[in-house]
Each structure stands twice: as structure tokens, then as C-alpha cells.
ZAMARGU-4260 file (C-alpha; in steps of 0.2 Angstrom, whole numbers, plus 5000, padded with zeros to 4 digits):
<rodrens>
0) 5109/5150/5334 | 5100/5136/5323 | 5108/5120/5318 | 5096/5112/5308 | 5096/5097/5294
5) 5096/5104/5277 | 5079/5099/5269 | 5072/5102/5252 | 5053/5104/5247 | 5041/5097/5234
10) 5027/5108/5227 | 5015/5094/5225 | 5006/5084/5241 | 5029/5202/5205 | 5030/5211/5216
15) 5024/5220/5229 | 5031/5235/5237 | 5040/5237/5220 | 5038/5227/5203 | 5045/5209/5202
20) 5061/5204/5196 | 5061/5200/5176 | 5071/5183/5175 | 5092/5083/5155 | 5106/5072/5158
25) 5124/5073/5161 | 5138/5062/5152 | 5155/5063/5159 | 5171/5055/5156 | 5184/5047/5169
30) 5203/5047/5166 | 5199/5033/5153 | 5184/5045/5147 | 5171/5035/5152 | 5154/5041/5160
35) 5154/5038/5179 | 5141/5027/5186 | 5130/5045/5193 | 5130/5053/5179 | 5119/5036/5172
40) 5110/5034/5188 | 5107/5054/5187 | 5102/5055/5169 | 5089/5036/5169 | 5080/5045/5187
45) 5081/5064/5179 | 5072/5056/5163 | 5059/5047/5171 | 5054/5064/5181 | 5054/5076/5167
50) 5044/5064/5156 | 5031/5060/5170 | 5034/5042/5173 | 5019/5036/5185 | 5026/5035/5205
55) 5020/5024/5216 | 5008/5033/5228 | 4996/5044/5220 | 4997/5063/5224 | 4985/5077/5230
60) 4986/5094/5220 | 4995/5107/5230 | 4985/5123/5232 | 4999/5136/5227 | 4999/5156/5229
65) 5012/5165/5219 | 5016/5183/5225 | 5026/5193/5209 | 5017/5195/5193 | 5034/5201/5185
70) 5044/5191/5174 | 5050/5176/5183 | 5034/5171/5186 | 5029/5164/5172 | 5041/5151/5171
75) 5032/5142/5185 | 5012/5147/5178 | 5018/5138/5164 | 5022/5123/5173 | 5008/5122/5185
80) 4995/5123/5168 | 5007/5113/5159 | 5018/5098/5163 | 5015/5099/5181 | 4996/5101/5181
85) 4992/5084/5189 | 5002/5090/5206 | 4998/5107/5206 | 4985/5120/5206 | 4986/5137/5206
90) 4975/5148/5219 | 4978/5165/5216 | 4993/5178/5211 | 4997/5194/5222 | 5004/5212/5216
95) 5002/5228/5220 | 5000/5231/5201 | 4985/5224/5196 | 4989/5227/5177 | 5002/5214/5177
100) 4989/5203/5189 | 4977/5203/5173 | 4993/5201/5161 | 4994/5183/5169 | 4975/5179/5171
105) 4974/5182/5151 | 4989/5169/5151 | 4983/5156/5161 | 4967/5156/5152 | 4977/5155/5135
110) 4985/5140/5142 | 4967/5131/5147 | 4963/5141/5162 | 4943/5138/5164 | 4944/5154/5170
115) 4953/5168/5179 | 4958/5162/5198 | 4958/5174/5212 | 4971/5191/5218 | 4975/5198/5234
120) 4983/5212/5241 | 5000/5206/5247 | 4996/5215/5263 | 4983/5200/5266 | 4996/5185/5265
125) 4993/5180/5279 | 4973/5180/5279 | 4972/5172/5263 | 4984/5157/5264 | 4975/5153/5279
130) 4958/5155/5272 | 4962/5145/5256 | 4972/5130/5262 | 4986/5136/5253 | 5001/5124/5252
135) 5014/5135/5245 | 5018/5151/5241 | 5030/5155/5225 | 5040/5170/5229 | 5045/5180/5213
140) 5045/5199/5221 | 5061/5209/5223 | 5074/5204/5233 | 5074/5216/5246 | 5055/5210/5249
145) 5060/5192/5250 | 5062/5191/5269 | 5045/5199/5273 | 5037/5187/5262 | 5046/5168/5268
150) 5043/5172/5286 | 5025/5179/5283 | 5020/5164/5275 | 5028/5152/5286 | 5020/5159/5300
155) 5003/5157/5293 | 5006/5137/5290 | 5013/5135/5270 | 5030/5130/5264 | 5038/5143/5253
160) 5048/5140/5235 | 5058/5158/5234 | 5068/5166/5219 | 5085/5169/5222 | 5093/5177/5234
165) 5084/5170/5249 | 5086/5188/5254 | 5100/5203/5255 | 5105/5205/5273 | 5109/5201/5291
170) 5093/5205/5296 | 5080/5193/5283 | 5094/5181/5285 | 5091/5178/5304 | 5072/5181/5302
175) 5068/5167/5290 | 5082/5156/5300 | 5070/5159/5317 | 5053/5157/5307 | 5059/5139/5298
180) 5065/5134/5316 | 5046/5139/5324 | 5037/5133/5310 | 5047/5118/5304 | 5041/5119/5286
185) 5052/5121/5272 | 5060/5133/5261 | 5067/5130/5244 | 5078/5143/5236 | 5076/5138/5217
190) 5095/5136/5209 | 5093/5132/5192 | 5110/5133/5188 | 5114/5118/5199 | 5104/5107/5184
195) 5111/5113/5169 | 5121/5099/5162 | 5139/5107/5160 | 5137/5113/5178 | 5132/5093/5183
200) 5145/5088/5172 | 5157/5099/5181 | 5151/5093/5199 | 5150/5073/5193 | 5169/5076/5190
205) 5174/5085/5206 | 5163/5070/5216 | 5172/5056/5207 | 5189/5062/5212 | 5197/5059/5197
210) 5208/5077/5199 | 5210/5073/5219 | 5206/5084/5233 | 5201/5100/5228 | 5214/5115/5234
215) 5207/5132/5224 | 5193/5138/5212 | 5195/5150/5196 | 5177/5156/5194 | 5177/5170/5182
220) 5156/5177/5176 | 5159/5192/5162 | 5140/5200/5157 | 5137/5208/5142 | 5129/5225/5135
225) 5116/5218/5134 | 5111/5206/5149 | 5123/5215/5161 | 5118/5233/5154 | 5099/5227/5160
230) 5104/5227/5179 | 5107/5246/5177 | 5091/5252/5171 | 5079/5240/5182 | 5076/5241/5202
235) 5092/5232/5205 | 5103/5247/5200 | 5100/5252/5220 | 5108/5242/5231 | 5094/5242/5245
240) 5083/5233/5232 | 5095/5220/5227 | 5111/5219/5237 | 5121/5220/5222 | 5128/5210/5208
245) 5136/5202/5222 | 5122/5194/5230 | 5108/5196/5215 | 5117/5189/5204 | 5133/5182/5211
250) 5123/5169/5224 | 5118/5158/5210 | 5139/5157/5205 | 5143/5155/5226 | 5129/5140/5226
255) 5137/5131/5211 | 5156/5132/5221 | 5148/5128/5237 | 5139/5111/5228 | 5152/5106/5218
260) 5166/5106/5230 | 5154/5101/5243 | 5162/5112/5256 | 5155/5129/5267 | 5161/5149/5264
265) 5172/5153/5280 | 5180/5171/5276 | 5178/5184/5262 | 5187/5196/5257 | 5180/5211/5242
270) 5186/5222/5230 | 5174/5233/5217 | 5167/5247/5210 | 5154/5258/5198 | 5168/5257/5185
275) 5157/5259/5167 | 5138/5263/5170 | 5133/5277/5179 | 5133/5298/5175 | 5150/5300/5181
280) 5158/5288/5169 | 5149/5293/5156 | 5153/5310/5159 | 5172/5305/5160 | 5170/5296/5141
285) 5161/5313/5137 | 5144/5304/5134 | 5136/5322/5136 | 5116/5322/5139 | 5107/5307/5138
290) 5087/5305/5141 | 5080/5297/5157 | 5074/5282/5148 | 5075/5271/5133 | 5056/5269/5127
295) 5056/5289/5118 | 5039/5299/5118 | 5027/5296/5105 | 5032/5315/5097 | 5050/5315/5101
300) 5062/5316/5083 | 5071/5300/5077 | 5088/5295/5075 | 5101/5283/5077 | 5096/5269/5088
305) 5107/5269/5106 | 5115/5253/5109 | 5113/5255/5127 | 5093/5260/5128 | 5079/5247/5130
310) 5065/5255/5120 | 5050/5242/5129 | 5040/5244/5112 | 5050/5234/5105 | 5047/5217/5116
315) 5028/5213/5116 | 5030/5206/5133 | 5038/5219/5141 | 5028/5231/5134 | 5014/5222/5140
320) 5022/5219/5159 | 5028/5235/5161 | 5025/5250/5150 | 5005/5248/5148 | 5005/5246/5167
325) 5016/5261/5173 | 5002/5272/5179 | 4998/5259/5192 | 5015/5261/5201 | 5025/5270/5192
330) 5040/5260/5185 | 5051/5263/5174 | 5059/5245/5166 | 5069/5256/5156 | 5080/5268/5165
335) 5095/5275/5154 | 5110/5265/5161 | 5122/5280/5162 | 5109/5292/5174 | 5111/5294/5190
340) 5106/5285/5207 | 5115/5270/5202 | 5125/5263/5221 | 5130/5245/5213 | 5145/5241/5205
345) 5150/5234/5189 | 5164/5227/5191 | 5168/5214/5205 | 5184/5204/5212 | 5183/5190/5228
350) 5194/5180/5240 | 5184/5166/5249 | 5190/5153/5259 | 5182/5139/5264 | 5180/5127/5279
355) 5188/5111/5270 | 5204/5123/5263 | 5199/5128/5247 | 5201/5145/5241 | 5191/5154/5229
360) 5196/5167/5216 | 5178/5175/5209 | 5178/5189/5195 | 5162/5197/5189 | 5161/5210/5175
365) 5144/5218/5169 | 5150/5225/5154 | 5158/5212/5143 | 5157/5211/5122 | 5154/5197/5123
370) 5145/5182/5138 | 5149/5166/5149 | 5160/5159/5162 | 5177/5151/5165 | 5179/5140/5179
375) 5197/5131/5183 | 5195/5118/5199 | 5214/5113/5205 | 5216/5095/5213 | 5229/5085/5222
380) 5228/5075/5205 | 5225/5087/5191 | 5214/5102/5187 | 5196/5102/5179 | 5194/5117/5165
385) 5175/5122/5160 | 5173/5135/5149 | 5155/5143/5141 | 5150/5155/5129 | 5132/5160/5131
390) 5133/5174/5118 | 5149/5177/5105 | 5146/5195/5104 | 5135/5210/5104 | 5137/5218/5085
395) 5124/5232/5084 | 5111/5240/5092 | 5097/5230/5086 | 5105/5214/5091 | 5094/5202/5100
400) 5089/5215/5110 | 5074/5203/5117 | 5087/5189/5123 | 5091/5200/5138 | 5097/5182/5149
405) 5106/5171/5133 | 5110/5156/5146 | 5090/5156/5148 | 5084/5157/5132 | 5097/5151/5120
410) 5103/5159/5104 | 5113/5155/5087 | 5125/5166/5081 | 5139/5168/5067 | 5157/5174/5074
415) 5172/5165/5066 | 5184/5167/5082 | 5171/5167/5098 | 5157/5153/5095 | 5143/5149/5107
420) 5147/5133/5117 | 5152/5126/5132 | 5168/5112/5134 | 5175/5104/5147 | 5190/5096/5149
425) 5201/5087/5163 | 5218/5084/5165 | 5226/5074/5178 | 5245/5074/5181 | 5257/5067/5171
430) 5242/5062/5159 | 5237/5070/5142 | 5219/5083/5142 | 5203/5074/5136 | 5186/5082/5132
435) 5170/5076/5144 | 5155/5077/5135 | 5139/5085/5138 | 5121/5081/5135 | 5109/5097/5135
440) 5090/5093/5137 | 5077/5105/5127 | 5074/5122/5135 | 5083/5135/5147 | 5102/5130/5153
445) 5104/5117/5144 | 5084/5107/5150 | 5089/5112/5166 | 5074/5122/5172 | 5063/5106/5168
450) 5073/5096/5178 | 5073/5110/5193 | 5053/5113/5191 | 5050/5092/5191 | 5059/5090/5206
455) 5049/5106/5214 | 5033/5100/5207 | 5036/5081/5210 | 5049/5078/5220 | 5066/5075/5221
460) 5072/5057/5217 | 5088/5049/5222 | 5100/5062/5214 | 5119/5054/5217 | 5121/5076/5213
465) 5113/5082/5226 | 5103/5096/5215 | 5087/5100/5224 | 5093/5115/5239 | 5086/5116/5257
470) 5086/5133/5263 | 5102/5133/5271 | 5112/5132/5254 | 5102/5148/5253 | 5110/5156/5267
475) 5126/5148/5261 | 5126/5157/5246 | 5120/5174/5250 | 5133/5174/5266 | 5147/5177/5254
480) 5138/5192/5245 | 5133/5200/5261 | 5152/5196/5269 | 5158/5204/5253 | 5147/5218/5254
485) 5154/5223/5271 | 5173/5219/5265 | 5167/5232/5253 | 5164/5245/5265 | 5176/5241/5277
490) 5192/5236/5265 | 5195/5221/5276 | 5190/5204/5278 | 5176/5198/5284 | 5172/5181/5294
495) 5155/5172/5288 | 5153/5167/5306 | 5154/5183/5315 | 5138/5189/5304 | 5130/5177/5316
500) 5116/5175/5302 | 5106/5162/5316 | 5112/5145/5309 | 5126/5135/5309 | 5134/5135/5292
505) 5147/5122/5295 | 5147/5106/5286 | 5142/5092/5296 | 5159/5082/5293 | 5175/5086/5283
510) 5169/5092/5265 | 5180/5092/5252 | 5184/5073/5253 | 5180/5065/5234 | 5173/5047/5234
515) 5187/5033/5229 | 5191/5031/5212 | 5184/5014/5204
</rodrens>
């Protein structure tokens, strides 16, 4: 077993075996509803990163490969030919499809690109990072490919900047923890959601222990017909691809408890099902015959327009990505979300207990009208409330159906009773509620993905937050999904430690303590 110091990695100084996955400041108030001293410090250093503020030593150009020409990629080709093009260069991409290879050699060159820039077959990793001085490698495959990837290229000498999940099992958890402690370099596990301003908000109020000592966690994710319907119809409907919701998609929500209360999972205990997609409860809702896609042949008879289909001519990109390059591999973007060969679940329900005391009650439902999250933190000295709505409803069939993810890409909307926002609010006892603000940048979450790729890109400055992730808050967070997915199997609890995922997961002293009000 590994006990090694968390470390987080700097990127200056999709798909593979299947396609890739398609993926400011912070005000907040004290009892007297003033902004703690952080949030300041956090907002003047995160300002100074995002709007390129000279630093003191000059820096060389990291050579970067990224492997995954599928939709999350090109959040970070953007930033290497955009913002970040004075830390970063990018060497090469790497698919096994090479339509969507030449999808992002037209982009790059759109965005200034003097040319296109080389392609290798992933199956030549290892040749071609140490051929090319590559510094580090950008992982944007699918998850079940994750592991093969990290270790790979840390074996042949660069550091690695992975998607979320680090990976989905026992297995890719204890070969990346064995190839980090051989090769010392680092891996980053990009959590965005840590750097969206409500979630900062949320931690900066937790860390100034104005509602005490933290005792248990609410943490209730609902998905909605159209962004949770889309993990039903893509490669992450099996669960060998993905681990499930509860690590795909879940890790993010296990990250953001584990960095706000500061604290480490210990036990886990599961409950879930396939409770709404799927053939057989479509069949049970008398559904009858359905087609095996969304995207209808060019000959086939119109009609009314199904909700629940994703017809990829009508989303340039995604026709673009993935239709116009299906006879390279043959995938399908748009499975029907009521077929069958669906082994995920919809609908999920978690216990966790952690090493400082807390317990953590986690909901997860992938079929919701409407999209967001309520989190409720209980305290010694009062309860922190934060509620979000990322989209107020789904009202027809032709309803933003090219905001799959709302949270990344936002959206306005008209709905007198649900409305699109986000508040927070604290209550310590014996004292009346106040409203913290919160003060969203330009962009994805809120400007939380500039301030992400400038600490990737440029590295991280003194964050009183603790944003940037090291690779064992990676591990941290997939250890719950993996417990929970063999609580799942088993019906009973399941202890993070006996998964012996090769490291020490404990924090280093007492977590859970909050600094002394001021």
C-alpha cells in the first residue's frame, strides 16, 4: 500500500477502444453577512490567473498529446490555441477514428493553427511520447479506458491531466496508484465543479466555521429528460464502459463533499435500480415498438417528433463528431433510450460515512422534469442550505435539445414557479437565515472551467480553497462509487479500506475541524 502526498500538476513547464466521452470569484457572507477574508484572497489570485497577469519566472511551452477526439476534448484545444497558447503547445491527437481526428485538425486550424499537427494510433503511446518529448498527455477516452492510458503514459516519462473518473475499478485504481509511486510524476483528475462559484461559496462557508463542526450532508442530484436521458443512449448505458452513474457521473458530487468537508469516505452503503429507461419499463408503460436509434433513415415516413430520441442532424457538432464518422467504428451516439442492453441504473440512493464522523445522505435521479441539486450541511452551530436550478423544465420535444449538459453551457428560460438560479443561504442557531451572494464569471459553471484550465495550464496559485486535485482526491471519489457498486451487488455495506485500492486514503490529521471564527 502507497501513502503518498497528494500533489497537483500544471500543464505548462476520444477515444480509443471505443469513441470518447461527449462532456471567477466567490463572495460569501459571515453571520454578519460579510465576505470572509478567502473568498477575497481567492477571487484578487483567481482574477490575476484567468486574465493572464505576467508571473515572475518565464515559462517553456509544454508539449502536450491528447488522446480522445470526442466531445470533451475540445474544451482543452480551445485553451491550448486560445488563452493558454503561451504555456502550451499541442503535439498531436490520438483516436482510433480518424474522422473525428480530422474533425479537430479542421478546428485547430480555424482557431490559427499554421497547420494540421500530427495523429497516432493509441496503440503507439508509448513510442510516441517518448519520441516527441511529450510533457503531458490529456485523457478524454472513455472511462473504462482510463487506466490503460494513465499508467501507459506514466510509464513512458509524462505527467497525465485525465477526465473524470480516474477509472472504474479495483483493478485501474491500484495500477495507476503502483505506476505514480514508480514514476513519481503526477496525475490530475480535472474537477470543475470544485470552481464553480456557488460550490466555492458553499466550501468558503463550511471552512470559516460559521455553522460549526460538520455532523451530516443532504446531497440530492436530479437529471433531466434531456441531459440524464443522454447517458442511456451513449456508451455509458453499460456498465463495463462506465461504472455507472454512480461513478460517471456521481464522482464529481463525492469530490465536492469530500473537499468541502475536508474529510475522507470510510463506509458505503447502496441502494438502486433501472427504474424508468430501459425495454422492460417501457414495456411496463406500454411504450410498444420503438426504433433502435434517434437519427431516422433518409426514406423513413415523418411524424411526431419523440421526446426521448436524439436525431444527430439536428446538432452540427454532433453530426459532424459522430454520425459522418460511423463507418470508421461503428457508433451509434444515438441509441433509443428504452432498448435493450442497458445494465446502469437510474435511480440511485447512498449512505457514506466518513473518517472525521460525518454522514452523507446522496440521491441521484436520471429522469427528472426538471435539473440541479440541493445540498443541506448540518453543523454544531447551524445548517448551510444551497440550492440550484440548471434547467426550470423540459416543455416539448424540440426544447434545447443541443444543451445536452445545462450546468456547462447555460441557458434562459420562462417558467413562473421553477426559475434558473442558484441561492444559498445559512442559518446559525438561534439567529435569523441570510442570503450569501455569489459571483459567477463568463462561461461554463458559473467561469469555473477558466479558472480550472488556468490553474492546469498555468499553475495553481495560493488557493485558501484548495481547488486544484492531486490524484488521490481521484481515488477518493471514485472509492465510493466502486464501494457502492458492490453494496449494489451484495445489499450490504462495504468498507473503502477493505477494497485495498493501493493507497492510504486517510486524511493526514483530524478532518472536519473548521478554522476559528474571526
Amino acid at each position: 500500500m502507497v501513502n503518498t502526498a497528494e500533489s497537483s500538476t500544471v500543464m505548462a513547464d476520444s477515444n480509443t477502444a471505443a469513441p470518447s466521452g461527449d462532456a471567477a470569484s466567490t463572495v460569501a457572507g459571515s453571520a454578519a453577512n460579510t465576505a470572509p477574508a478567502a473568498s477575497q484572497a481567492a477571487a484578487t489570485q483567481a482574477a490575476a490567473r484567468v486574465s493572464g497577469a505576467p508571473r515572475s519566472a518565464p515559462r517553456t511551452k509544454a508539449r502536450i498529446a491528447l488522446v480522445g477526439t470526442g466531445g470533451r476534448s475540445e474544451m482543452y484545444i480551445r485553451a491550448i490555441y486560445g488563452k493558454h497558447a503561451d504555456t502550451a503547445e499541442l503535439v498531436a491527437f490520438s483516436d482510433v477514428n480518424p474522422g473525428r481526428v480530422e474533425y479537430y485538425q479542421k478546428l485547430i486550424q480555424e482557431l490559427g493553427a499554421p497547420g494540421p499537427v500530427a495523429s497516432f494510433d493509441p496503440a503507439d503511446l508509448t513510442a510516441f511520447i517518448q519520441a516527441n518529448s511529450v510533457d503531458r498527455v490529456v485523457v478524454t477516452t472513455p472511462d473504462y479506458t482510463h487506466a490503460d492510458y494513465i499508467v501507459e503514459a506514466l510509464n513512458a516519462g509524462a505527467d497525465v491531466v485525465v477526465e473524470k473518473p480516474l477509472t472504474i475499478d479495483v483493478d485501474g485504481c491500484r495500477r495507476i496508484t503502483k505506476a505514480v509511486a514508480e514514476t513519481g510524476r503526477n496525475v490530475v483528475v480535472t474537477f470543475n465543479y470544485r470552481y464553480s462559484p456557488r460550490n466555492s461559496a458553499l466550501k468558503e462557508i463550511i471552512q470559516s466555521g460559521v455553522i460549526g463542526k460538520v455532523t451530516s450532508i443532504d446531497f440530492s442530484w436530479v437529471l433531466d429528460t434531456v441531459h440524464g436521458a443522454d447517458y442511456f443512449r451513449r456508451w455509458h448505458r453499460d456498465k463495463k464502459n462506465s461504472g455507472g452513474l454512480m461513478i460517471h457521473k456521481a464522482s464529481h458530487h463525492f469530490d465536492l463533499v469530500n473537499w468541502w468537508i475536508d474529510d475522507a469516505p470510510e463506509r458505503v452503503f447502496a441502494s438502486g435500480g433501472l427504474k424508468f429507461y430501459g425495454d422492460k419499463n417501457a414495456a411496463e408503460r406500454g411504450l410498444g415498438p420503438r426504433p433502435e436509434r434517434g437519427t431516422p433513415d433518409v426514406d423513413a415516413p415523418s411524424g411526431p417528433k419523440d421526446p426521448f430520441a436524439l436525431d444527430l442532424r439536428d446538432d452540427e457538432r454532433l453530426k459532424a463528431l459522430f454520425l459522418d464518422n460511423e463507418h470508421y467504428d461503428g457508433y451509434r451516439r444515438d441509441q433509443d433510450v428504452f432498448t435493450d442492453g442497458i445494465t446502469i441504473e437510474d435511480n440511485l440512493a447512498l449512505v457514506v460515512e466518513y473518517q472525521g464522523g460525518p454522514r452523507l445522505s446522496y440521491s441521484l435521479n436520471a429522469h427528472s422534469p426538471w435539473e440541479g441539486y440541493r445540498v443541506a450541511v448540518n453543523g454544531t452551530e447551524g445548517r448551510a442550505e444551497l440550492d440550484v436550478v440548471e434547467r426550470s423544465a423540459v416543455v416539448s420535444s424540440t426544447d434545447k435539445k443541443t444543451v445536452v449538459d445545462p450546468s456547462a453551457t447555460p441557458i434562459e428560460e420562462d417558467d413562473a414557479i421553477r426559475r434558473n438560479g442558484e441561492r444559498l443561504v445559512v442559518q446559525r442557531h438561534w439567529e435569523a437565515a441570510y442570503e450569501v451572494p455569489i459571483v459567477n464569471g463568463e462561461g461554463g459553471h458559473g467561469g469555473g472551467d477558466a479558472l480550472l484550465l488556468s490553474d492546469l495550464f498555468n499553475g495553481p496559485g495560493d488557493d485558501p480553497l484548495g481547488r486544484p486535485s492531486g490524484y488521490l482526491d481521484g481515488l477518493r471519489s471514485v472509492s465510493v462509487g466502486i464501494a457502492g457498486n458492490l453494496s449494489l451487488e451484495t445489499t450490504l455495506p462495504v468498507r473503502i479500506e477493505d477494497l485495498d485500492l493501493g493507497a492510504d486514503l486517510r486524511r493526514a490529521q483530524s478532518a472536519n475541524t473548521p478554522r476559528p471564527r474571526t
